[in-house]
PLY file of the C-alpha trace (Angstrom):
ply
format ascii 1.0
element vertex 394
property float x
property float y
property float z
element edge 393
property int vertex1
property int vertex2
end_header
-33.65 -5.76 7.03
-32.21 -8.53 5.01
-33.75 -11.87 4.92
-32.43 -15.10 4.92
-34.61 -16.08 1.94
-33.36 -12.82 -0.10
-29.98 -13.47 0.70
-30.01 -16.96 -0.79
-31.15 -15.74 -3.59
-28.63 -13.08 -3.88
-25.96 -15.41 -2.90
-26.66 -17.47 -5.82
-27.45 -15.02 -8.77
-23.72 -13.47 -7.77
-22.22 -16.99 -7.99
-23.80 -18.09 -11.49
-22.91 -14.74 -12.78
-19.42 -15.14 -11.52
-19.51 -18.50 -13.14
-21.10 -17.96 -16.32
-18.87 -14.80 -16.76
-15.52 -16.41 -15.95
-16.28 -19.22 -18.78
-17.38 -16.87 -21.31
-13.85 -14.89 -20.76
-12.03 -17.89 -20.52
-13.03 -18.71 -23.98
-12.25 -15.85 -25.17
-8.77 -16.21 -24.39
-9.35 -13.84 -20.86
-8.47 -14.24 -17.68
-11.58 -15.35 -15.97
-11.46 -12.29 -13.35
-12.42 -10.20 -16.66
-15.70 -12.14 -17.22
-16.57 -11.77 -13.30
-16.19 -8.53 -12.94
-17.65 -7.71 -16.10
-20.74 -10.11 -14.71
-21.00 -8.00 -11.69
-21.82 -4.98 -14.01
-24.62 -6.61 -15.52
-26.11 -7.74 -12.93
-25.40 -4.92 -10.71
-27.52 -1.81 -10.18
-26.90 -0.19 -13.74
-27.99 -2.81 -15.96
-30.34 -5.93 -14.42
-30.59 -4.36 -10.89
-30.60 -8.00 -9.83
-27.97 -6.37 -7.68
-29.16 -3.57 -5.43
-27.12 -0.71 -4.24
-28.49 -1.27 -0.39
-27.42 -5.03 -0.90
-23.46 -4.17 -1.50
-23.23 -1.30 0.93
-20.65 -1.20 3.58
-21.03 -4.06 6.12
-23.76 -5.90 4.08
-23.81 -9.74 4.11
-22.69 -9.45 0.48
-19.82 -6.74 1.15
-18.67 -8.86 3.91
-18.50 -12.07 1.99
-16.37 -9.96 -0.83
-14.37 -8.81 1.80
-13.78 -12.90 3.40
-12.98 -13.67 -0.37
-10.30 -11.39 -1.27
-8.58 -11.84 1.67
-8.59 -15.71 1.36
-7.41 -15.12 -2.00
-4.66 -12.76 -0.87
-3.52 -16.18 1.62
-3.36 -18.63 -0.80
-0.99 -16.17 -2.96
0.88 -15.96 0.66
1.00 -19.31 0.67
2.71 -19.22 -2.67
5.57 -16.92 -1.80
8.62 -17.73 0.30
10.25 -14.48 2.44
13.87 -15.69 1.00
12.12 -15.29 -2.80
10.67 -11.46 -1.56
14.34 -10.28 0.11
15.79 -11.62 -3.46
13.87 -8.97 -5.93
13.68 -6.24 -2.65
15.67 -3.78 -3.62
13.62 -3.35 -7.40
9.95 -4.31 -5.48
11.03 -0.99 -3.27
11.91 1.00 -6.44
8.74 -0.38 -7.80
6.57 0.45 -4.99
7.90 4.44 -4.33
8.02 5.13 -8.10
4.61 3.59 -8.48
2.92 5.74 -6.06
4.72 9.19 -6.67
4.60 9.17 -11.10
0.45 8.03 -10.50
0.04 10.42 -7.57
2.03 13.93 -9.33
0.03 12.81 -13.05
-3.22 12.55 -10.95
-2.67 15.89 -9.02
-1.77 17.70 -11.97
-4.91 16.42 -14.07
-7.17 17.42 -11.51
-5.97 20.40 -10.76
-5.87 21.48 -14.81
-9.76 20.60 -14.39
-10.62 23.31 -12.10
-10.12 21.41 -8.57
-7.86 23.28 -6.06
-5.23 22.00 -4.66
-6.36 20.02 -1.53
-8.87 18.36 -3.75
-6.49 18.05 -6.44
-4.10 15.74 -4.14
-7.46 13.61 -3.03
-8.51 13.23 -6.75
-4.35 11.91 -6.44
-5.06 9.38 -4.34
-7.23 7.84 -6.11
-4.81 7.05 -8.49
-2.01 5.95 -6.14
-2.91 2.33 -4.67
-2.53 -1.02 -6.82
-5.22 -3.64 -5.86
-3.20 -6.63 -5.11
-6.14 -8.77 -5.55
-6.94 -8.52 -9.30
-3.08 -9.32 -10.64
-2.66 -12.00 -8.05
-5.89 -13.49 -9.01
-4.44 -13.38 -13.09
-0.59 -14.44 -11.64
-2.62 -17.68 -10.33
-4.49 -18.59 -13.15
-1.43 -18.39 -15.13
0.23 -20.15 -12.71
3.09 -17.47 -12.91
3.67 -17.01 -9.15
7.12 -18.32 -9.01
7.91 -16.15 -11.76
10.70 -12.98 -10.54
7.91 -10.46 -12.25
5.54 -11.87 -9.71
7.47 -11.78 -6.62
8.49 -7.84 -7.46
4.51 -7.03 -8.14
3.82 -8.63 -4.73
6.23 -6.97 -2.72
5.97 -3.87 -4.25
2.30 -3.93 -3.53
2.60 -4.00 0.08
5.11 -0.98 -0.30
2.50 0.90 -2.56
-0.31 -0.29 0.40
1.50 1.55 3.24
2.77 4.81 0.74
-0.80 4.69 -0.49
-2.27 4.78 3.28
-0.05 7.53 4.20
-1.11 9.70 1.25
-4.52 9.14 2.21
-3.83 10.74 5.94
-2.13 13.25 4.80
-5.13 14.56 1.98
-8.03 13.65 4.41
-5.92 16.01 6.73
-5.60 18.96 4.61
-9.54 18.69 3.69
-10.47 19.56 7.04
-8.14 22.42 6.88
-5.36 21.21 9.05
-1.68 21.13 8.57
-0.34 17.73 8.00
0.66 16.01 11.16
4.24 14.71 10.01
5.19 13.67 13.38
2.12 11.43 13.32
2.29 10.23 9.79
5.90 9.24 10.42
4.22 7.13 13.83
1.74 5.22 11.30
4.95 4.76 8.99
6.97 3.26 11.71
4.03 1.07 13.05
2.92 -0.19 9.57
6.90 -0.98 8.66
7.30 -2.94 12.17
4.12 -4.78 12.12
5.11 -6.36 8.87
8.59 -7.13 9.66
7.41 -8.21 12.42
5.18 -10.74 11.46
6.93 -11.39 8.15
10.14 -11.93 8.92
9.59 -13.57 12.75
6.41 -15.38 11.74
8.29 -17.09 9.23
11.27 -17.89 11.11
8.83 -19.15 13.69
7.51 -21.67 11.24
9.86 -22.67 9.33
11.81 -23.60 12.74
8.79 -25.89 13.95
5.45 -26.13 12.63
4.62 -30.06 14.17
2.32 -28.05 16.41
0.09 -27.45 13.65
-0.97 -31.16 13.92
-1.45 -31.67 17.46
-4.88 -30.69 17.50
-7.23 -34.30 17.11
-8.90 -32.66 14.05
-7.59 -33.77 10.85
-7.54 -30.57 9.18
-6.38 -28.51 12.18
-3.79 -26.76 10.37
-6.00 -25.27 8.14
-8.31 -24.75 10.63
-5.32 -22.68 12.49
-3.70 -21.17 9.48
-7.13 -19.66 8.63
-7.13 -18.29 12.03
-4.59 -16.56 11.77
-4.84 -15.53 8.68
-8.38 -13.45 9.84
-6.71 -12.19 12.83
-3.51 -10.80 10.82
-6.30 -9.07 7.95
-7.85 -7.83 11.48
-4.51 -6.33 12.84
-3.19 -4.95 9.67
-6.54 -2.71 9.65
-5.53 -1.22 13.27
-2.23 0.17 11.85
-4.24 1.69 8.84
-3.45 -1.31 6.04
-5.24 -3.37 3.50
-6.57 -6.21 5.52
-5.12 -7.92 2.06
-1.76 -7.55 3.52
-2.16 -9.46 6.61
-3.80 -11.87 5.08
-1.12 -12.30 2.42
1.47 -12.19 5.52
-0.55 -14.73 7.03
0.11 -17.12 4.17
3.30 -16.77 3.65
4.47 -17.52 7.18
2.18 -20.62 6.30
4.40 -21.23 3.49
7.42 -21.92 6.04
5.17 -25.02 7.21
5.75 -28.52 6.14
2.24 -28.56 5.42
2.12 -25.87 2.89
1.48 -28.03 0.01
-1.44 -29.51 2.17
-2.53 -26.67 2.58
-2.71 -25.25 -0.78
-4.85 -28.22 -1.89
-7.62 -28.05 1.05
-7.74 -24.19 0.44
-8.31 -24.79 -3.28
-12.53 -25.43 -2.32
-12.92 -22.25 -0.29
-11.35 -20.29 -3.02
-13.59 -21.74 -5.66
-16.66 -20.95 -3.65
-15.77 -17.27 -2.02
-13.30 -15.29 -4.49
-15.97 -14.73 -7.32
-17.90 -12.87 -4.76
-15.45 -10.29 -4.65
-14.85 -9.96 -8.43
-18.63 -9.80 -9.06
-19.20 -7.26 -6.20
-16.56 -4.87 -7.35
-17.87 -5.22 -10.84
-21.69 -4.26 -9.46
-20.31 -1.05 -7.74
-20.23 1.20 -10.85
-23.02 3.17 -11.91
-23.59 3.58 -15.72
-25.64 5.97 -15.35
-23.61 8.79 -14.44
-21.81 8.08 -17.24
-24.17 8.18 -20.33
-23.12 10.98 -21.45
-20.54 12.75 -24.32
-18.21 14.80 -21.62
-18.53 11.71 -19.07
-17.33 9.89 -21.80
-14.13 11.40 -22.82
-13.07 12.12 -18.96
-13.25 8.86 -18.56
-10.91 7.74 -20.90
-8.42 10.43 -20.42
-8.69 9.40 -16.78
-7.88 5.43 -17.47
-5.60 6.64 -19.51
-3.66 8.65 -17.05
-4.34 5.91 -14.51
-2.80 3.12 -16.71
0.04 5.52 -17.91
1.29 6.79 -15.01
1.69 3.02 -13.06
3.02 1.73 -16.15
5.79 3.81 -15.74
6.32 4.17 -12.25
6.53 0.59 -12.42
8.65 -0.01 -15.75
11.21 2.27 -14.40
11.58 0.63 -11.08
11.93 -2.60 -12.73
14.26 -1.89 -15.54
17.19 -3.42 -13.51
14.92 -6.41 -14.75
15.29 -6.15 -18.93
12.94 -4.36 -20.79
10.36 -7.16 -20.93
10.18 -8.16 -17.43
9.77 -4.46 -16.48
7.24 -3.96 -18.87
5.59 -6.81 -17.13
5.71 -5.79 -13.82
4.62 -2.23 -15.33
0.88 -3.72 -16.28
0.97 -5.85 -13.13
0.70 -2.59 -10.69
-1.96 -1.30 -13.07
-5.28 -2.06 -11.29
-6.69 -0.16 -8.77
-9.92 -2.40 -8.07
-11.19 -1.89 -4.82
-8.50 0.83 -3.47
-9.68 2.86 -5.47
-13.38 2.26 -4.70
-12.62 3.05 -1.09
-11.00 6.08 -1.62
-13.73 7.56 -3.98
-16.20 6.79 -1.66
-14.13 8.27 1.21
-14.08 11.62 -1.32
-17.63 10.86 -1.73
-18.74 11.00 1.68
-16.35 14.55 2.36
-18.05 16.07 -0.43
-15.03 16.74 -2.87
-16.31 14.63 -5.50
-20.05 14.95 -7.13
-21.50 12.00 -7.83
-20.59 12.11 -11.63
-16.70 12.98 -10.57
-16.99 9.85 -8.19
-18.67 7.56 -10.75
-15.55 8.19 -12.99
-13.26 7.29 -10.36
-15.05 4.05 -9.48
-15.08 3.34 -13.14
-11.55 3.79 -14.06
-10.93 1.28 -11.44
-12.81 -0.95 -12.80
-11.41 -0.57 -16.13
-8.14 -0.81 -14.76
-9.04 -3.74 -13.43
-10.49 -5.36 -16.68
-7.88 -4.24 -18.93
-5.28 -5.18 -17.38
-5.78 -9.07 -16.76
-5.73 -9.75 -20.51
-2.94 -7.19 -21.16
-0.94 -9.15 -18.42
-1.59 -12.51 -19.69
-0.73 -11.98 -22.82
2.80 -10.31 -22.11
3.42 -13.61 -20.26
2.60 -15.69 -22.63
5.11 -13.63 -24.79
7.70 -13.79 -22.16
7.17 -17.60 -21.78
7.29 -18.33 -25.64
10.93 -15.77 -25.89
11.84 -18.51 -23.30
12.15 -16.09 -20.90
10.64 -18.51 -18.23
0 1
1 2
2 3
3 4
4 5
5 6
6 7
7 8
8 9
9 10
10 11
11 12
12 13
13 14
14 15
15 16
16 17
17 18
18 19
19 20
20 21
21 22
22 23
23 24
24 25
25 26
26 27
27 28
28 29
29 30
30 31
31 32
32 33
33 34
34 35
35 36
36 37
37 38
38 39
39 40
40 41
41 42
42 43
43 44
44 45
45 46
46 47
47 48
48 49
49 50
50 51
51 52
52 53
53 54
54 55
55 56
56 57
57 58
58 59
59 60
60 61
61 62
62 63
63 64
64 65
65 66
66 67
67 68
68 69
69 70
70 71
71 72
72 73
73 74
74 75
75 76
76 77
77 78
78 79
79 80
80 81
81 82
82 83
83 84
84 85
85 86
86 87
87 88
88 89
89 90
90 91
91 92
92 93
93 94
94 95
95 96
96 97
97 98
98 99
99 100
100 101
101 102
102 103
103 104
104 105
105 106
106 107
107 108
108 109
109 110
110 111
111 112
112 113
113 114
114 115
115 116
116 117
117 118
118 119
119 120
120 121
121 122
122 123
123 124
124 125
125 126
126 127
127 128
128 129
129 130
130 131
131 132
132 133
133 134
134 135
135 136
136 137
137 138
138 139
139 140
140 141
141 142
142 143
143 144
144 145
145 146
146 147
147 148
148 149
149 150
150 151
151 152
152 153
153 154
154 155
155 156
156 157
157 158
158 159
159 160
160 161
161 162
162 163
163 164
164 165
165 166
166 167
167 168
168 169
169 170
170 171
171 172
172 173
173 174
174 175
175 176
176 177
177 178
178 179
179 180
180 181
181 182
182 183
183 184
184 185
185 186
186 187
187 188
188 189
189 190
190 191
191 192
192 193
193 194
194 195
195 196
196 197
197 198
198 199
199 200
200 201
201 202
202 203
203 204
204 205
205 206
206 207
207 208
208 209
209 210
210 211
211 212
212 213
213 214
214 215
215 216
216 217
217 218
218 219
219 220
220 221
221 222
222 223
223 224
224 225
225 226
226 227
227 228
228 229
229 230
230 231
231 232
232 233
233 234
234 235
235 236
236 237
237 238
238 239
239 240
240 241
241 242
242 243
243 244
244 245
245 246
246 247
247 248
248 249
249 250
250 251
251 252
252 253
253 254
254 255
255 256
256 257
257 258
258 259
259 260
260 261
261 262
262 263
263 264
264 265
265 266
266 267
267 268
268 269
269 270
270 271
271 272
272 273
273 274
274 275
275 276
276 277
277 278
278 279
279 280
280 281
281 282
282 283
283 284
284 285
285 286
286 287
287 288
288 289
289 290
290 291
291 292
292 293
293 294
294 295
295 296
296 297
297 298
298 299
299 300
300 301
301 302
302 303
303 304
304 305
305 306
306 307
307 308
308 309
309 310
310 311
311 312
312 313
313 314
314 315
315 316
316 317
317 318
318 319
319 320
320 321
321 322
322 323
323 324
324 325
325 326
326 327
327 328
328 329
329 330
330 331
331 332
332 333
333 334
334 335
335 336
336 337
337 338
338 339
339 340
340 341
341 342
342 343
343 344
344 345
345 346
346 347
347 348
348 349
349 350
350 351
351 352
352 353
353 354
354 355
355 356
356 357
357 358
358 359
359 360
360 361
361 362
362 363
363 364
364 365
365 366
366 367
367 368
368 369
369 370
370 371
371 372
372 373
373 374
374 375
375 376
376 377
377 378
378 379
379 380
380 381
381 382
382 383
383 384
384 385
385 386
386 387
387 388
388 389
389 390
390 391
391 392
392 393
């Protein structure tokens, strides 16, 4: 039972440690995602234990909030990004995307299985590897204020390629677990339902909006177009989970049909506050997930590093091969960009977790590449565009 009293308190321990760790990373020349993540790992279970595991479980007040920040964050990037800028850089976001789930997923498979897994477990330990967390390299595209950059736009639409690849991976490795054959007929359903919702929504949603979007103001409520955009914004995140996506990608839909509006810049302003308030939740949450303790030891050690290794290598290429139409540079760019898994893979090692393919140690490596994914790349990816920005590339 969690009371109100305790959940204060939690509430406000994650938010100075978010704050507090996004300062001290910010003067160190990081991102300040780095320092928040990095703050949920002290805090979390493994070091302070200010942070308990039975206060981040699934469907927690804390896990929920994490879950309300990300995909608020995911809508103000929406917000950000026009459909005409996506269609421009499709073509190398698709090559991006497929390339940057197959090179992760066969490197992966192939690791595993050299480790003693067979090979249905072998293709779950895969999938782990497979889907970029949209989240972190948005949050470090904003704070550079690099959205508008081509990089960007390729990253982003790549990632919602990589989210519906990655989900259909998933299906078809949880299937083979339970000893079944894998259903193409019905994987090829989910693939047609996940590719219509979001041309759906993307392409008529913004066509809706950018033809007439007065209606946002007829409400008496001064800030009833926020109050609607955020609307649907929850109820896209809520829609894209019934067709087996990120609710990330709704929410990222939802703002950039918003973007159509003549209110977007509006709109960007008064969503400025509840980013400020609810997006370090998430950070400092996924930091707090990963147990230390499983890892203190020699062999934990070194399979952890060959794993980020792997994990890093294999989406830098996948990536830097899809984007070479780009120039070297810009590929490279968009190569770090895909890099983090953050909360993808979370899910999916706890999905492996919970089927009894991983141990506990195997899992806790899995968890913590992500993370280290997820703090390595921000400063990587700032630096090659400040790089790209002094060449004058931008």
């Amino acid at each position: 039972m969690h009371h109100a009293s305790d959940i204060l308190l939690t509430l406000f321990v994650v938010f100075i440690a978010a704050q507090i760790g996004a300062e001290l990373a910010q003067r160190l020349k990081l991102p300040g995602v780095v320092g928040e993540i990095a703050a949920g790992c002290v805090v979390g279970p493994s070091v302070l234990g200010w942070i308990t595991p039975d206060q981040i479980a699934t469907g927690t007040p804390l896990d929920v909030l994490a879950e309300i920040g990300v995909v608020l964050l995911l809508f103000a990037v929406g917000l950000e990004t026009r459909l005409e800028d996506l269609k421009k850089v499709g073509k190398v976001a698709f090559l991006v995307g497929v390339l940057g789930v197959i090179v992760p997923f066969a490197m992966g498979s192939l690791w595993a299985h050299g480790n003693g897994f067979g090979w249905s477990r072998s293709l779950f330990v895969a999938a782990a590897f497979v889907a970029t967390s949209a989240g972190i390299t948005a949050r470090v595209l904003q704070e550079l204020g690099a959205l508008q950059l081509e990089e960007s736009k390729v990253i982003l639409g790549a990632a919602v390629i990589d989210d519906i690849l990655a989900m259909l991976l998933l299906g078809a490795v949880v299937s083979l677990q339970g000893g079944e054959g894998i259903a193409v007929g019905h994987l090829l359903a989910v693939l047609a339902g996940a590719v219509g919702f979001i041309a759906v929504i993307g392409v008529g949603g913004a066509r809706v909006m950018r033809w007439n979007s007065s209606w946002l103001d007829k409400p008496r409520n001064p800030q009833s177009a926020l109050a609607i955009v955020l609307a649907i914004c929850l109820g896209l995140a809520y829609v894209s989970t019934l067709f087996g996506l990120a609710a990330i990608i709704g929410a990222f839909l939802a703002g950039m049909i918003a973007s159509e509006t003549r209110q977007q810049h509006t709109l960007e302003k008064q969503t400025e506050p509840l980013l400020a308030l609810l997006t370090p939740f998430f950070f400092v949450i996924t930091g707090s997930k990963v147990d230390l303790h499983q890892l203190a030891n020699a062999e934990a050690g070194v399979m952890l590093l060959v794993v980020t290794l792997i994990a890093i290598a294999a989406k830098l290429i996948g990536g830097f091969l899809g984007a070479l139409p780009l120039g070297a540079r810009a590929a490279t760019v968009v190569g770090f960009g895909m890099v983090p898994r953050g909360e993808v893979g979370v899910v999916i090692a706890s999905l492996g977790l919970t089927a009894g393919v991983f141990t506990d140690q195997i899992y806790a490596i899995i968890v913590a590449m992500s993370l280290l994914t997820a703090m390595v790349t921000p400063p990587v990816l700032a630096w090659l565009l400040r790089r790209r920005g002094a060449a004058g590339g931008g």
